[in-house]
C-alpha positions in Angstrom: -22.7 28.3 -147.3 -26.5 28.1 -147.0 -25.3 30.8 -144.5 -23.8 33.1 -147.0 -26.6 35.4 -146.9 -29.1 34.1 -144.2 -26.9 33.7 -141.0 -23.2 35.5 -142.1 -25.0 38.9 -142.6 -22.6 39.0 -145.8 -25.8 39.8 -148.3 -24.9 41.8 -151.3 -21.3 40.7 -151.0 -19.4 40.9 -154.2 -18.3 37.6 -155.6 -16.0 37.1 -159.3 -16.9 34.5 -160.6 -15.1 33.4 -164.2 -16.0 31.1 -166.6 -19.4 32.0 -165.5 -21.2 30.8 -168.9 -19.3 27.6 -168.5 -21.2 24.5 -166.5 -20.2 25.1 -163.1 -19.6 28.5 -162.9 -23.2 28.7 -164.5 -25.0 26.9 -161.5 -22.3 28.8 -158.8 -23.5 32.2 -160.6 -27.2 31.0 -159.7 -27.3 29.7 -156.5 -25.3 32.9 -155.3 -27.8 35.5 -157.1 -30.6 33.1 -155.1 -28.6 33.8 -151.9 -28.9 37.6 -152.1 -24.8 38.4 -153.4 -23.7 40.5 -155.9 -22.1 38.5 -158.8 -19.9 40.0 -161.5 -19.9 37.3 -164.0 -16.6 37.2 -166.3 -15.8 34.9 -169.6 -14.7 34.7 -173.4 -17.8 32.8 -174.6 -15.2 30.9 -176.7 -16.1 28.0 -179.3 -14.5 24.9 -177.6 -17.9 23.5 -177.6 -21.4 25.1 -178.6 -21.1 28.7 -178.0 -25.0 28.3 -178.4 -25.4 26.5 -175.3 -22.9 28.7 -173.5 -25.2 32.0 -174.3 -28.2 30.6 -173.1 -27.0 29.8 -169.7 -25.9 33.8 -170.0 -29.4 34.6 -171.2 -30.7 32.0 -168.3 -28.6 34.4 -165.8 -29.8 37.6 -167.5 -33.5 36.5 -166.6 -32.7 35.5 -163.0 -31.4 39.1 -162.9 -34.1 41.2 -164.2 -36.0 40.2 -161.1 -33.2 41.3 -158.5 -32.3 44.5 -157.8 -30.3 46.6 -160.1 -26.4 45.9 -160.2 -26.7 42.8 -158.4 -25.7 41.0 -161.7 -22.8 42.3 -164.4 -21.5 40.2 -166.9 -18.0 41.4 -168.8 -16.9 39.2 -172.0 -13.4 39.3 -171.5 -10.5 36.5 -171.7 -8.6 36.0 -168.5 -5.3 36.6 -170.7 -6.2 40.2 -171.4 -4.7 41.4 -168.0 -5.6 44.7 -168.5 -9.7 43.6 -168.9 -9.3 41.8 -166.0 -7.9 44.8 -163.9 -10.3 46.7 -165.1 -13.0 44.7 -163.6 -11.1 44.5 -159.9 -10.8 47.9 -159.9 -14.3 48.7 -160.6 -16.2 46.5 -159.0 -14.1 45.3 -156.1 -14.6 42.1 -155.9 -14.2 40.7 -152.0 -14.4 37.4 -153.2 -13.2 35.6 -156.5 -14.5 31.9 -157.8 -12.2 31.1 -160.6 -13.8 28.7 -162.6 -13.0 29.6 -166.2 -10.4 27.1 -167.7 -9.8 25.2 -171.2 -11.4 22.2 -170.3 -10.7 18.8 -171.8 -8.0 16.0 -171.0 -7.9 14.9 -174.5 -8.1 18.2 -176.2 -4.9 19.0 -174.5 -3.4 16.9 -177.2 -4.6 18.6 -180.1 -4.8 22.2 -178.8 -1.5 22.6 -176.0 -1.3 26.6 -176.5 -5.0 26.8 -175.4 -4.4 25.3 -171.7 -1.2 27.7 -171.6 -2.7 30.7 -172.3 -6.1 30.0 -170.1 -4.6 27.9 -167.3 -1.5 29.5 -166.9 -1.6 32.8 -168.4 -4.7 33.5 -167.4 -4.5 32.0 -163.8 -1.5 34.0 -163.3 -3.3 37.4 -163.9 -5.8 36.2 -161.2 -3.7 35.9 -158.1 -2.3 38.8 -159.8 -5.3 41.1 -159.1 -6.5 38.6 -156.1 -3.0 39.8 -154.9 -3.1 44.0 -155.7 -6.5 44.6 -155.0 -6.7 43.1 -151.4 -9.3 39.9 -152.1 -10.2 38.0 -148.9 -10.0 34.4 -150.7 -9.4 32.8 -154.0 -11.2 29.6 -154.7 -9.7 28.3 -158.0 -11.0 25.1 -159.7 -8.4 22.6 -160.2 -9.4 19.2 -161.2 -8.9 15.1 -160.3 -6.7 14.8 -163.1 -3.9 15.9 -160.8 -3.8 11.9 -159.1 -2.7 11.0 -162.7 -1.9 7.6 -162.8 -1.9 7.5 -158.7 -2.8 3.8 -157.6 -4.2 4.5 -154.5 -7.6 4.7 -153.8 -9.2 6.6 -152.7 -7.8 9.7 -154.2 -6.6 11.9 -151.1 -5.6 15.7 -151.3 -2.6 14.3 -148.8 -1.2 11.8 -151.7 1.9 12.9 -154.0 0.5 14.5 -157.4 3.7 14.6 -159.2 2.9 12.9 -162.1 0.3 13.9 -164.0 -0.1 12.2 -167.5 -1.8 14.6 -169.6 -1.1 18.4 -170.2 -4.6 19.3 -168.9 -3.5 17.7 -165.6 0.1 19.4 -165.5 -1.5 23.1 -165.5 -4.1 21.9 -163.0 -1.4 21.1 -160.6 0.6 24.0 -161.9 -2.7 26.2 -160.6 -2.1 24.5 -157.1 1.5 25.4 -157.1 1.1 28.5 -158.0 -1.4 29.4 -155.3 0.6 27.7 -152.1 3.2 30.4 -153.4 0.9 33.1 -153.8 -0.7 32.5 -150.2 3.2 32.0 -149.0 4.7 35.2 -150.0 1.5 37.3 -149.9 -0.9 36.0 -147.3 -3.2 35.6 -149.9 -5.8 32.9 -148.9 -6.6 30.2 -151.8 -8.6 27.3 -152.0 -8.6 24.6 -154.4 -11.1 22.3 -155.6 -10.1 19.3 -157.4 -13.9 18.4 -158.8 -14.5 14.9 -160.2 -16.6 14.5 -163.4 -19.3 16.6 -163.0 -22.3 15.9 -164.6 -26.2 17.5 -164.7 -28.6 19.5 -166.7 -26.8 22.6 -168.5 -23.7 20.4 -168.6 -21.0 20.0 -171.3 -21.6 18.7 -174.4 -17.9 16.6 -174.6 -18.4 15.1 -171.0 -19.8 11.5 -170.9 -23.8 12.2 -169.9 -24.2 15.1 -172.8 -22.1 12.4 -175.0 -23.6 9.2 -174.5 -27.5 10.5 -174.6 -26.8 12.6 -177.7 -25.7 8.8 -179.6 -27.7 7.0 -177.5 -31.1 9.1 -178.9 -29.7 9.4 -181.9 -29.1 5.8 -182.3 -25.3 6.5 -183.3 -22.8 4.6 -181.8 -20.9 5.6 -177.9 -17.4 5.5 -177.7 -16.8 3.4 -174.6 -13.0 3.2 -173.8 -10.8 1.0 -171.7 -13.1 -1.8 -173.3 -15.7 -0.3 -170.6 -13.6 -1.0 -167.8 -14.2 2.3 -166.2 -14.8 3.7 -162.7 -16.0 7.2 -161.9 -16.3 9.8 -158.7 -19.5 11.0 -160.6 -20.4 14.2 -158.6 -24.2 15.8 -159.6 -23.8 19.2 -160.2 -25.6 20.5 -156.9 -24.0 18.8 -154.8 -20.6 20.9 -156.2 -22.6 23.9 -156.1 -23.1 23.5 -152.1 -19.6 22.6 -151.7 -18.0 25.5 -153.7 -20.7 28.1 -151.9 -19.6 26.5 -148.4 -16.0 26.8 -148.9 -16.1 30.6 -150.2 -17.5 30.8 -146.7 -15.0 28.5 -144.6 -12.4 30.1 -142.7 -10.2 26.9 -143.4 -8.2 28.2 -145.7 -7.6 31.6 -143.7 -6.2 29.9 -140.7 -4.2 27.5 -142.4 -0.4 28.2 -142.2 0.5 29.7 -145.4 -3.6 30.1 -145.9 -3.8 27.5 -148.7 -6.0 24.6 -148.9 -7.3 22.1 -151.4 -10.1 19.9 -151.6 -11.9 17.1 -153.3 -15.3 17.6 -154.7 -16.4 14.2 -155.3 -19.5 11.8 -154.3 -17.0 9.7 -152.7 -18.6 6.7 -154.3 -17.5 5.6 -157.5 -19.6 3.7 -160.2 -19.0 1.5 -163.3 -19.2 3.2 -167.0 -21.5 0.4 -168.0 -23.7 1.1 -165.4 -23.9 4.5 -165.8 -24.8 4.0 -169.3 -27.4 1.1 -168.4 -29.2 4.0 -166.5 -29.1 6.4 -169.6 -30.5 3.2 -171.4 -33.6 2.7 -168.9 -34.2 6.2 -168.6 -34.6 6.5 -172.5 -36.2 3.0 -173.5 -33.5 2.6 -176.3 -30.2 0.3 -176.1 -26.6 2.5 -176.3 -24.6 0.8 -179.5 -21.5 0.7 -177.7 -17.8 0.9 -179.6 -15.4 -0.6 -177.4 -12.0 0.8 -177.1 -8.9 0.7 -176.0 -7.9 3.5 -172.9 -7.1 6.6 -174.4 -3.7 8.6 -174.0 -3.9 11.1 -170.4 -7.0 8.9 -169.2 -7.0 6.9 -166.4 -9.3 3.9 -165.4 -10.6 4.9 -162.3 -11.6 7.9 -159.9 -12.3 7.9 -156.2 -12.4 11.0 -153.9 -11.8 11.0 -150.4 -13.9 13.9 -148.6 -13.0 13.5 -145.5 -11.5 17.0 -145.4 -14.0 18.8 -147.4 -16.9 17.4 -144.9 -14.6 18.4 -141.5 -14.5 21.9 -142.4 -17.8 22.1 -144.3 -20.6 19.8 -143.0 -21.2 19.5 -146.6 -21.3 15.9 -148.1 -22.1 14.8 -151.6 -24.1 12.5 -152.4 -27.1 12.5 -154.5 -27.6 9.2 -156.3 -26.0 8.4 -159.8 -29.8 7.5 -160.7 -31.7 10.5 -159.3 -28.8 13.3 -161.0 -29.0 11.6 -164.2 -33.3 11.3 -164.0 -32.5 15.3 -163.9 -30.1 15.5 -166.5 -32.5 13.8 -169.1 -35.6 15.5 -168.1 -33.2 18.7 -169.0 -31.8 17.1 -171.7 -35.2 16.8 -173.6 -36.4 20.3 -172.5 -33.4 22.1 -174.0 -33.1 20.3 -177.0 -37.3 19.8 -178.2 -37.8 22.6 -180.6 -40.0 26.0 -179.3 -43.6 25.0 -180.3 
């Protein structure tokens, strides 16, 4: 949706987006304020990982602002579980469009912390299509994630394969997001659109995903955990690349014609790579050799991802596929900007 603004004659639309400190709602938040929309920005700031990082991608945003017109950036600090915060916000600002991005993040943190993913995913994802529902949004576009294939065989991953088994709790209220939307687009007309994204990476990313993990140790000179023994594939996706997809999709019609209007897609490079090698670019790009602790696979992981975007580049035109190289050159070059110390 380079058109958003440009060609669609939709400038100063009002987008939602939540989880709009996190990674990805971060860079959506961005690229939409660059595009000429009105974004009302909406998370808890909560400690999962460093609320430090989180608040200067909200001062990041606050900059970007102060050179737009007035009102074209609001950000409330509010948990999706507090209905009535949420209400509040639809009936103020009227959002036309809402990006739901905000989510407890983490497959293995689902272990330790179960209430977490019920309260965000569930609770708070009900509350959503909720307002998305009573205060007449055009289209939901909700995050869900490739966790959903669980221990699927197949590959590539396709959004027409079964996802019935998911094999971590992270994954089951992923799915559960899915389900819940096909019924809110059934009964209510709402239109929804889901995007299963696989592992995102890029500068401003997490701190408890692989590239943030592995370059922390690996300048540190601390030893990586590398599970599976290392015998890992992954759909890495760069960051922009997920930004153009989310932006086109708010803008597809897909989803609206569709019979209930629901749709899901994969967000993935659609070309998957091997741990080690991953790592052995992390490796060049630094000059100094990862001490890697090999491990068994860990419980609700799986050994491989692969997305098929067939679907996503039909109705889009939009195709991912920076290099694994070129995203993490990026990454690093961010990497050592954000963490040198001022002066």
């Amino acid at each position: 949706m380079e058109t958003l603004v440009n060609k669609s004659g939709q400038k100063g639309r009002i987008f939602l987006v939540t989880g709009v400190a996190g990674f990805i709602g971060f860079h959506v938040a961005k690229r939409l304020l660059e595009l000429g929309a009105c974004v009302i920005g909406y998370d808890n700031v909560n400690d999962y990982y460093s609320v430090a990082l989180k608040e200067a991608r909200l001062a990041a945003l606050d900059r970007q602002a102060r050179e737009l017109p007035q009102g074209a950036y609001v950000f409330v600090r509010a948990d999706l579980a507090d209905k009535a915060s949420l209400e509040a916000v639809f009936e103020k600002y009227k959002p036309s469009l809402v990006i739901n991005l905000a989510a407890q993040a983490g497959v293995r943190y689902s272990l330790e912390n179960p209430n977490a993913y019920v309260r965000s995913n569930l609770v708070g994802f009900v509350n959503i299509l909720e307002c998305c529902r009573n205060f007449g949004v055009e289209h939901l576009l909700y995050a869900s994630s490739s966790s959903v294939y669980g221990s699927n065989e197949k590959l590539p991953f396709s959004v027409e394969d079964r996802v019935d088994n998911p094999i971590s709790l992270y994954a089951a209220t992923k799915k559960s997001n899915e389900l819940l939307a096909h019924t809110y687009s059934h009964l209510f007309n709402l239109p929804t659109t889901g995007m299963r994204f696989f592992t995102v990476y890029g500068p401003w990313g997490r701190p408890d995903m692989a590239a943030f993990l592995f370059l922390d140790a690996i300048c540190a000179g601390k030893p990586i955990k590398v599970f599976n023994n290392g015998n890992m594939m992954r759909d890495f996706t760069y960051v922009d690349d997920v930004v153009k997809s989310v932006i086109a999709l708010a803008d597809s019609s897909a989803a609206v014609r569709a019979t209930p209007p629901y749709k899901v897609y994969n967000i993935g490079n659609n070309h998957p790579e091997r741990l080690l090698d991953f790592i052995g670019i992390l490796e060049e790009l630094t000059g100094k050799t990862a001490i890697k602790e090999l491990l068994p696979l860990q419980a609700g992981d799986v050994p491989g991802t692969f997305a098929d975007i067939d679907e996503l580049v039909r109705d889009t035109g939009v195709k991912p596929e920076t290099p694994l190289r070129i995203g993490l050159e990026r990454f690093v070059d961010w990497y050592k900007a954000y963490t040198t110390p001022a002066g």
